[in-house]
N, C-alpha and C positions, 0 to 999 in steps of 0.2 A: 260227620268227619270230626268238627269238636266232640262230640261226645267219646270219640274213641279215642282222640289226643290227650283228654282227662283221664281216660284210665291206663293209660300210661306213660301218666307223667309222675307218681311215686316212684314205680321200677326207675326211670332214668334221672333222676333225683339222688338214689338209691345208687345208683350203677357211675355217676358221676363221685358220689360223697366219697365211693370205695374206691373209684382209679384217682381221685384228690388223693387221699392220706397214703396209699400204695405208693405212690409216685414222689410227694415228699420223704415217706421213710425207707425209701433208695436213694432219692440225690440230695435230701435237704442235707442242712448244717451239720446235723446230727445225724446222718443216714449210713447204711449199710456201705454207699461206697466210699464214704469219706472217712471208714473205719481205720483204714492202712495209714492214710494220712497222720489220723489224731495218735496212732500209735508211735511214728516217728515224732512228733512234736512233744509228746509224752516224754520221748529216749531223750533227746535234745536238752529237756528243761529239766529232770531227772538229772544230766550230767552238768547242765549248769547250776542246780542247786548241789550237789555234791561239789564243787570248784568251792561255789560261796560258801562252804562250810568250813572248807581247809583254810579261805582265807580268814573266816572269821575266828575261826583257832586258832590261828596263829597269830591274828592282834590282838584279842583277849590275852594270850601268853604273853606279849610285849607291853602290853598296859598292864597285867600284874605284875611283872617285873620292874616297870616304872615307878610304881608306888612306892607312898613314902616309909609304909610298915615291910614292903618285902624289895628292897631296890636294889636291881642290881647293877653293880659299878660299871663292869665293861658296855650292857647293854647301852648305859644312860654315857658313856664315852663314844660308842661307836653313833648313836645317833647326835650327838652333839656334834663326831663328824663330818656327819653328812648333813645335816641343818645347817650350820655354819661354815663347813669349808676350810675350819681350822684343825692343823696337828700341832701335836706334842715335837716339841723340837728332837726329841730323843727317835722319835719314829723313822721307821723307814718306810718310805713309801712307792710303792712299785706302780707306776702307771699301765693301763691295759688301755689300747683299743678295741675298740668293738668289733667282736667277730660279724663279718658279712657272711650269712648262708645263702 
């Protein structure tokens, strides 16, 4: 009875190794059904590195404008604006509230 359990215990060795990695490379991390998943998360981070791209264009464009070889007046006025809280008494200033959607 051992003797016949020794010779097949490489086949179920064998028959275990292959339904192990089978069975990870369907449901593991990386697996076949988690494919759909990593594809939306892909779309997701794809559209939020695109967002951080525009935003970082367009501070790059307002710190070379700030500088002191290329400055531009109105930029460095309208943020003096809004840092400080002060207008030009000649200004007219139109208050908004905030739209509620």
């Amino acid at each position: 009875m051992i003797f016949q359990l020794r010779n097949h215990l490489p086949t179920a060795a064998l028959a275990f190794l292959v339904f192990f990695f089978a069975f990870h490379a369907l449901t593991g991390q990386r697996g076949l059904l988690m494919q759909h998943q990593r594809a939306e998360q892909l779309a997701d981070r794809q559209a939020e590195l695109a967002h951080l791209q525009a935003t970082r264009a367009q501070l790059e464009n307002e710190v070379r404008n700030l500088r002191d070889d290329h400055l531009s007046a109105d930029l460095l006025e309208e943020r003096a604006h809004r840092l400080l809280g002060f207008v030009d008494p000649r200004d007219y200033v139109i208050r908004q509230t905030p739209s509620r959607s």
